[in-house]
C-alpha positions in Angstrom: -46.3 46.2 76.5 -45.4 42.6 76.3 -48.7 41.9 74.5 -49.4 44.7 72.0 -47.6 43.9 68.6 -48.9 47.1 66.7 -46.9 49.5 68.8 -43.6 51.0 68.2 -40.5 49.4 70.1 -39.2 46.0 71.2 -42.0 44.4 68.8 -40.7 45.7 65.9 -37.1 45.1 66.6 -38.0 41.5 67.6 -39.2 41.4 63.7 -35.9 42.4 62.6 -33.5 40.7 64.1 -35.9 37.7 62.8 -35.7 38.6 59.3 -31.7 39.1 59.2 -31.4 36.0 60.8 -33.8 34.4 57.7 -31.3 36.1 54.9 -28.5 34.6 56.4 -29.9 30.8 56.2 -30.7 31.7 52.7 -27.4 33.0 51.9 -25.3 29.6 53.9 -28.1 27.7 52.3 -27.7 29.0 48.6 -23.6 28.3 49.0 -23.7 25.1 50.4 -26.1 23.9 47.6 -23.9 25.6 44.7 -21.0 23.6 46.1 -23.1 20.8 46.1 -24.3 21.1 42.7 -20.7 21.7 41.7 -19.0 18.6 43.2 -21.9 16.2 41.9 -21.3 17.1 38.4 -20.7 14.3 36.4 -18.3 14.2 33.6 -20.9 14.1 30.2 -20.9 10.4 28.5 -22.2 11.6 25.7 -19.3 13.2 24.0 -18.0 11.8 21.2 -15.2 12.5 18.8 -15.9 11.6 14.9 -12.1 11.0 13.2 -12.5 11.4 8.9 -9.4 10.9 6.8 -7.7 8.7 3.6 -6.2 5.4 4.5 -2.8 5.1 5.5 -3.1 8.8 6.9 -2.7 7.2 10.5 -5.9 7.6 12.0 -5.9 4.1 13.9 -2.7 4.5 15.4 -2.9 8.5 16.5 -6.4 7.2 18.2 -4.8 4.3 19.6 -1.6 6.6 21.2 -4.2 8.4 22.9 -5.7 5.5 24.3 -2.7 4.3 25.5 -2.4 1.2 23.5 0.8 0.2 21.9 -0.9 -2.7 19.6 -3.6 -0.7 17.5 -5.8 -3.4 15.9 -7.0 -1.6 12.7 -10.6 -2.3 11.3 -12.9 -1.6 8.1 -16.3 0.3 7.7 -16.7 2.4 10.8 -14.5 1.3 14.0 -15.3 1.9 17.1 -12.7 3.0 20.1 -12.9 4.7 23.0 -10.7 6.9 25.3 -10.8 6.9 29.2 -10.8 10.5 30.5 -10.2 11.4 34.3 -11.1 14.5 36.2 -8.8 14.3 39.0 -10.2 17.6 40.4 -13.5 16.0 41.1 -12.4 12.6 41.2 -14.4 11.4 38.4 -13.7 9.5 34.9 -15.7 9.1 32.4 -15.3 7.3 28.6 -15.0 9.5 25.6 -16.4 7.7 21.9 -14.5 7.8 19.4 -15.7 6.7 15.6 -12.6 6.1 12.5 -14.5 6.3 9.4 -12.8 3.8 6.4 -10.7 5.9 4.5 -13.1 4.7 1.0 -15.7 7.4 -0.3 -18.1 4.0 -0.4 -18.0 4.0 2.9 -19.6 7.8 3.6 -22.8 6.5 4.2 -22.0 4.9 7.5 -21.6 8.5 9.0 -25.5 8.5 9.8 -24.0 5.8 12.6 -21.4 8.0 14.4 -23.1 11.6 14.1 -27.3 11.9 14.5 -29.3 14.6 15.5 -29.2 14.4 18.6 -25.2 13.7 18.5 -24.4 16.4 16.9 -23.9 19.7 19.6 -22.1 17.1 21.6 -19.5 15.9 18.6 -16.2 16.4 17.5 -15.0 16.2 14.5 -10.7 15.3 13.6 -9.6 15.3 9.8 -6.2 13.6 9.8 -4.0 13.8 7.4 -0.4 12.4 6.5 2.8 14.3 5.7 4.2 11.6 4.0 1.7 12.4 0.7 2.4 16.5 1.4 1.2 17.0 -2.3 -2.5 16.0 -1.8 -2.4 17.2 1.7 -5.3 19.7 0.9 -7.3 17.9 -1.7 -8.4 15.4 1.3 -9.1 18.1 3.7 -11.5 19.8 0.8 -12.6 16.1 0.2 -13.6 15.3 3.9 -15.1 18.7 4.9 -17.3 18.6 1.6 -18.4 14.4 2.4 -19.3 16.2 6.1 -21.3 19.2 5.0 -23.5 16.6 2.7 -23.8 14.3 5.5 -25.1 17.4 7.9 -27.3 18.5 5.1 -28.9 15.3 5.1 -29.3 15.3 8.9 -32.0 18.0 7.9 -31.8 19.8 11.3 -34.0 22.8 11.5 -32.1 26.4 10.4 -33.1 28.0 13.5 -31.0 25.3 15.5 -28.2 25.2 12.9 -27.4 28.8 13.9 -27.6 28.6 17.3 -24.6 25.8 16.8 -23.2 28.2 14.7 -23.1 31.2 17.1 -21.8 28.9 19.8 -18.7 28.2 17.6 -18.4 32.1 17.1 -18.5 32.6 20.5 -15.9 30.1 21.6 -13.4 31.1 18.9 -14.1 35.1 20.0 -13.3 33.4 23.7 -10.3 32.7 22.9 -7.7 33.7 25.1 -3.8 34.1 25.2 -2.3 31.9 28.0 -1.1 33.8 30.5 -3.6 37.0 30.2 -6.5 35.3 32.8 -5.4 32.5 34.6 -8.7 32.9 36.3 -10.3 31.3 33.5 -7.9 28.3 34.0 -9.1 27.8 37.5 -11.1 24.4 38.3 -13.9 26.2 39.8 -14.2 28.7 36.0 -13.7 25.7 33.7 -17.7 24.6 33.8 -18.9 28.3 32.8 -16.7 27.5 29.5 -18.4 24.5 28.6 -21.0 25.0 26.0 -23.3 22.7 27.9 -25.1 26.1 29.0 -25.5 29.2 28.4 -22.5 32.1 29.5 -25.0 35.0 29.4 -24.2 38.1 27.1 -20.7 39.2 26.2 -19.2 41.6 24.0 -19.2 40.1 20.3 -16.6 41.4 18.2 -16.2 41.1 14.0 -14.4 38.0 13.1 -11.4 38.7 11.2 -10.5 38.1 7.6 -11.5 34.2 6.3 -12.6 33.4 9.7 -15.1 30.8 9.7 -16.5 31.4 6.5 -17.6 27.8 6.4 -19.5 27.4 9.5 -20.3 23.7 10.1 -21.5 24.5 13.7 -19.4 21.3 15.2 -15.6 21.9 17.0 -12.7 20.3 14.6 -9.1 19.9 14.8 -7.2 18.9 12.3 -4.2 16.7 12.4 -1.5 16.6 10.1 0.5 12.8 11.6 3.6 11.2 10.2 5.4 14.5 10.6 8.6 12.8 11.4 8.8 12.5 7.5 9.9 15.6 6.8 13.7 14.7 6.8 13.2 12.3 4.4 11.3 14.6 2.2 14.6 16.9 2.9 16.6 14.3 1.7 15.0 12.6 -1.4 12.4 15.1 -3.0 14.6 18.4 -2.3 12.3 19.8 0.6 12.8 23.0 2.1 12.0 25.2 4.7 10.1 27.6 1.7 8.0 24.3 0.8 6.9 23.2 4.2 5.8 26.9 5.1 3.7 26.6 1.9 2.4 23.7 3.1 1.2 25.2 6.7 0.0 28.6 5.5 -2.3 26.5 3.2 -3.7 24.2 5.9 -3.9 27.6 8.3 -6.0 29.1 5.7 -8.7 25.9 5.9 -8.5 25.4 9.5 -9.7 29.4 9.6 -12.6 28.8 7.1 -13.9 26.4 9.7 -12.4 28.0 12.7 -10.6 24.6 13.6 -7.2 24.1 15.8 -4.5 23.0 14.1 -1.8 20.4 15.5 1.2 18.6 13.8 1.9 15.0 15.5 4.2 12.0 15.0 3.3 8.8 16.5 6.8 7.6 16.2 8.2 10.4 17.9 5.9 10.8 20.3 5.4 15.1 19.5 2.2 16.4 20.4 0.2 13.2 21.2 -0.1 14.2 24.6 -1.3 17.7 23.6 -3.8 16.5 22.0 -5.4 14.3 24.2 -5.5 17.6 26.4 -7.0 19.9 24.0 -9.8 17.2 23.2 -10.2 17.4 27.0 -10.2 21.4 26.9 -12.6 21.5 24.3 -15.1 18.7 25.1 -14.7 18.8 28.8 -14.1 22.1 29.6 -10.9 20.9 31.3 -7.6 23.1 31.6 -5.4 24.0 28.7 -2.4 26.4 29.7 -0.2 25.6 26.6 0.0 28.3 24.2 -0.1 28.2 19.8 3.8 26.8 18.8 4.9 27.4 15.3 8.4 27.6 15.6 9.4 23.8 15.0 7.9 22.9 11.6 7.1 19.6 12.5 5.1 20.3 15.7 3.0 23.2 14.9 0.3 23.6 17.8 -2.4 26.4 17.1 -5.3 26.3 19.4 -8.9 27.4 17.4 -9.2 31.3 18.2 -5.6 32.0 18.1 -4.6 32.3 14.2 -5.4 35.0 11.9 -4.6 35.7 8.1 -1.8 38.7 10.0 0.1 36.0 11.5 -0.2 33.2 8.5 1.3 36.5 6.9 4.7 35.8 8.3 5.6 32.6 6.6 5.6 34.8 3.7 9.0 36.0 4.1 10.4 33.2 3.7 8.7 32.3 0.7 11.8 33.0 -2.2 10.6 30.4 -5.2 7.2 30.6 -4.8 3.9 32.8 -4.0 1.5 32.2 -1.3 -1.1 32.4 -3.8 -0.1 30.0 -5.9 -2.0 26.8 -6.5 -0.8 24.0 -4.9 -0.2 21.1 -7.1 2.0 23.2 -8.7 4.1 23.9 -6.1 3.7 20.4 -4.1 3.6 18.7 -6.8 3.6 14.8 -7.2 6.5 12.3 -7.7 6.6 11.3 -11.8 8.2 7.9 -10.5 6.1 6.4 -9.3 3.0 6.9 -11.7 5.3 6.4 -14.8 6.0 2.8 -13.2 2.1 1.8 -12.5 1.3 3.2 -16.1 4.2 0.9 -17.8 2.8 -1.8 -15.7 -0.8 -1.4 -17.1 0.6 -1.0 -21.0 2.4 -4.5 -20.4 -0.3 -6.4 -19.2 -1.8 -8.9 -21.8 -5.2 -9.3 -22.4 -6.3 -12.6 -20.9 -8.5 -13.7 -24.1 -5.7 -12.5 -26.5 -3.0 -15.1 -24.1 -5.5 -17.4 -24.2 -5.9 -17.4 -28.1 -2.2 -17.3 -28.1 -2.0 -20.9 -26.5 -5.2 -22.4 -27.8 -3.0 -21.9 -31.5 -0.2 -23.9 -29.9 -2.1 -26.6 -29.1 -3.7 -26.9 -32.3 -0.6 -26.7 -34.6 0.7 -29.7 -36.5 3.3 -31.7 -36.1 5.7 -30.2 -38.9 5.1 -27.1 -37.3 6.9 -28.6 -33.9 9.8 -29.9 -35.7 10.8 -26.4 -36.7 11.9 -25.6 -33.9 15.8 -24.6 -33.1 15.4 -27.0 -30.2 14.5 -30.2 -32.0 15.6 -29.5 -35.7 19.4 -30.8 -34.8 17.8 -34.0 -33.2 15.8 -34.9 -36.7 18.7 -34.1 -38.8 21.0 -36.8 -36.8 18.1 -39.2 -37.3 18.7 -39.6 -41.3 20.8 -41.4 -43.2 22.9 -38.7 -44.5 24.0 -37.7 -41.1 25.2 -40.9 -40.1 27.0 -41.5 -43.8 28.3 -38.0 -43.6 29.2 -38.4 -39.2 31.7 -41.5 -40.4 34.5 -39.7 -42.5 36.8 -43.4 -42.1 34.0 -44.3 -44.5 34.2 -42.3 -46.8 38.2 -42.2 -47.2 38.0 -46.2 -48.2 34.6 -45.9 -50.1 35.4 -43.9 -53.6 31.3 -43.4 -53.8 29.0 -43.8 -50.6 26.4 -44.9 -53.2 28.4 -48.5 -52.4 27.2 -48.4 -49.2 23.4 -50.1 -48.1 22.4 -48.1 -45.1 19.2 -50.0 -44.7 21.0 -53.1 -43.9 20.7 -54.7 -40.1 24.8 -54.4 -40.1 24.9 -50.3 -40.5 24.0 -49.4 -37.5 26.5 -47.0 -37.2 29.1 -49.1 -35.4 32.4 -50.0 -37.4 32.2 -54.2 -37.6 28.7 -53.2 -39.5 30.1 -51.1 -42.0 32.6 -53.4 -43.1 30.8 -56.2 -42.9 28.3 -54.1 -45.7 31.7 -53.5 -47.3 32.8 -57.3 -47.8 28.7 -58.0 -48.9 29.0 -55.4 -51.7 32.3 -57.0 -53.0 31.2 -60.4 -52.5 27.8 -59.6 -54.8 30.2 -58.2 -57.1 31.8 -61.5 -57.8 29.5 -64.2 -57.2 26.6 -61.8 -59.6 28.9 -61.9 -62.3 30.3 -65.9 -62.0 26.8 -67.0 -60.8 27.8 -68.6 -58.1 25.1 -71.0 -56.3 26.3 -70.0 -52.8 24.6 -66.7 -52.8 21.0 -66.9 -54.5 19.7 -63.2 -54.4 21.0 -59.9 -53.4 18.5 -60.0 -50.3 20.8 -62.5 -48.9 23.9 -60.1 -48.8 21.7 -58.6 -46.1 22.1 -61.5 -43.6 25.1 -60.6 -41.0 27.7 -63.0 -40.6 26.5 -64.0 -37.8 23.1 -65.4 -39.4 24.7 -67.4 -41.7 26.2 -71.2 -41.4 29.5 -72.2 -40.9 29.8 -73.1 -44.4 28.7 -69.8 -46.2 31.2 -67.5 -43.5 34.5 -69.8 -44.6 33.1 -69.5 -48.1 33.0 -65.3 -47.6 36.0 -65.6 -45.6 38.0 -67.1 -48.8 35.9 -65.4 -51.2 37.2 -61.8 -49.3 41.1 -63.3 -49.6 40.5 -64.0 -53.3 39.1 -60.7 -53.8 41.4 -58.8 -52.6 44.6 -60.4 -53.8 42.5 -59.9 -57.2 42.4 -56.1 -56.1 46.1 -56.2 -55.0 47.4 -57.5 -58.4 45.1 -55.2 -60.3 45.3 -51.7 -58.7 48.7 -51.7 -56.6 48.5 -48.0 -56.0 45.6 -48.6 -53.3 46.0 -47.4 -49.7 46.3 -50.3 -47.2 42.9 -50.8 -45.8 42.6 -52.6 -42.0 39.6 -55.0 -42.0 38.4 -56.4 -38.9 36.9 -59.9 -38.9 32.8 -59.2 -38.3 32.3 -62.7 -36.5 32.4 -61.6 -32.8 33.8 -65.5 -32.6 37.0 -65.3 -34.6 40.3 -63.3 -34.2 40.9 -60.4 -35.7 42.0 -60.6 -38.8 44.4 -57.8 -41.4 45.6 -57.8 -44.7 47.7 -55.2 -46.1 47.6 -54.4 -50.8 
């Protein structure tokens, strides 16, 4: 019986116990190699994050608080960062890229750099913007998202795998689920079925609600509103309210729905929501845990995950909308500071023309003398210069002289000092009387000129005695004269006085 195999009995059940014990090889075999597979996964290094925004919106320093690094070195062009990301469950680490495109439209061209072809399922893209411009808030998210859609639609990637990036974003933001509802899905060992590395198999797709992803880029994004620690001062010097900054989120709520994006309100300086967000980059990149549900009760640290918002809930800042619609546009709400344009306008009206200034000095430097002397700074200079002035500056003068006709002011001894002026004085009476007598001693009236002290000791005892004569001659004829103090002009001789 031992050696027939074709007959019924312990043969056959030989072959069975054979085959069970096959099946359960296969079945220890197939677990240890999925536990296997899972604990060698490696952490992607090809993920990459692609940060657009204006300058000064703080896109340098929110990347550099998620790096860790207090002293942000800020660059031009396209910079180049990167963030260190750990998987302590698996025990693994891995470096996520991060590319900070230069704030200048000139600069859009540099995108082809940070996201190819072959980047592109595996980036994600950050529009950051600043609260402490609130009024153009929404321009430069319509700005970026339009530089991006003509940057994709110059990648030229085929339609057919444009929509499969397209459902995957769908999918994920259908996936969405409240915290707290499946905590299964938070589990380590679920986390890798999330990512959209690979495929989850067929689920249950339901209609996307009203403006929900309307603009489809096929890419994850979160936008960033930084600088939120502004607010108060808003509050304080442009008359901010709670209405205003409601209008301000309900708007960026409605964009971050057209392109299904998560929504989070930071402030570097604070330190609010930084954290969060380097966990949600994880979440959404990595697959990695994200247990902390949408917040929209502080106004400056709104947190809404993608999937979570609908137009129903943005609905609710409505009510507290008194001066204002929802619908209304938004410059006209938000609008602008005058101040500060008025001032750069004055500025620019001010300004002279640098050919016109030019001109205006080349005329200067060509003018005439005259012209220089008309000036109020050097006209009361020239007038002291003539002989007028210094006749009409000596008023002792004029009291003795009757006429100042009498007077030679181009001789040597005017100069302005009192021993000339007299001795001019005594010359003019001496010509009187020696012109008239013709007296030898005095030739021609150019020698009146001489000074007393040019002459010899003869001629200034002659003048001296001439001078007596003449003015007891004077005495005797006009004795109503005022008394008249003369002071000898020889520097050598006392000081002489005679009274009439």
């Amino acid at each position: 019986m031992v050696r027939t195999l074709d007959g019924s009995g312990s043969p056959g059940f030989s072959m069975k116990k054979k085959e069970e014990s096959e099946d359960k090889d296969n079945l220890w075999t197939s677990i240890l190699s999925e536990v296997q597979t899972r604990g060698s996964t490696k952490l992607p290094s090809c993920k990459s994050v692609l940060v657009l925004g204006d300058n000064e919106s703080g896109k340098t320093t929110l990347i550099a608080k998620l790096q860790g690094v207090e002293d942000p070195k800020k660059g031009s062009g396209l910079e180049y960062a990167y963030i260190d990301v750990r998987d302590e469950y698996r025990e693994d680490h891995t470096r996520l890229s991060v590319y900070v495109l230069d704030g200048e439209p000139s600069h859009a061209h540099l995108l082809r750099f940070a996201l190819t072809h072959s980047s592109f399922p595996h980036t994600l893209v950050m529009f950051v913007v600043a609260m402490t411009t609130p009024w153009s808030l929404l321009e430069q998210l319509e700005n970026w998202a339009t530089v991006l859609q003509d940057h994709i639609d110059r990648l030229k990637i085929p339609p057919e795998k444009l929509q499969e990036y397209r459902n995957k974003c769908t999918k994920r933001w259908q996936e969405y689920v409240e915290q707290g509802e499946d905590l299964d899905l938070d589990s380590p060992l679920r986390r890798t079925s999330r990512n959209l590395d690979g495929e989850d198999g067929d689920s249950d797709v339901f209609p996307l609600g009203e403006g929900v992803l309307t603009r489809n880029l096929g890419l994850d994004v979160v936008v960033v509103v930084t600088k939120t620690d502004y607010m108060s001062t808003l509050e304080k010097e442009s008359d901010y309210r709670d209405e205003h900054f409601d209008f301000i989120q309900q708007w960026i709520r409605r964009f971050c729905l057209q392109y299904g994006a998560a929504l989070f309100y930071t402030s570097a300086k604070e330190d609010k929501n930084c954290d969060l967000l380097y966990k949600y980059l994880t979440h959404r990149i990595y697959g990695f845990p994200f247990r902390t549900p949408a917040l929209v009760v502080e106004k400056d640290a709104v947190l809404i995950p993608s999937g979570w918002d609908s137009m129903k809930k943005i609905s609710i800042l409505y009510e507290n909308m008194q001066s204002m619609k929802p619908d209304d546009y938004y410059r006209d709400v938000i609008a602008p500071p005058v101040t500060r344009k008025t001032v750069a306008r004055e500025t620019e009206i001010q300004a002279e023309e640098e050919q016109a200034f030019l001109g205006k000095q080349l005329a200067l430097l060509q003018g005439s003398p005259p012209l220089r002397q008309e000036s109020p700074m050097r006209s009361p200079a020239g007038v002291q210069k003539t002989g007028d002035r210094r006749i009409q500056g000596s008023p002792s003068v004029q009291t003795q002289l009757g006429s100042p006709k009498k007077i030679d002011t181009t001789k040597p001894g005017a100069a302005g000092t009192g021993e000339g002026v007299l001795a001019n004085f005594f010359n003019s009476l001496l010509y009187k009387k020696t012109g008239a007598a013709g007296s030898p001693s005095l030739k021609s009236p150019n020698d009146l000129s001489l000074s007393p002290q040019q002459h010899s000791p003869v001629d200034k005892a002659a003048m001296r005695s001439d001078a007596a004569a003449e003015l007891d001659r004077l005495t005797r004829k006009k004795p109503s004269h005022a008394q008249i103090t003369i002071n000898s002009p020889s520097p050598t001789t006392d000081q002489n006085s005679s009274e009439c």
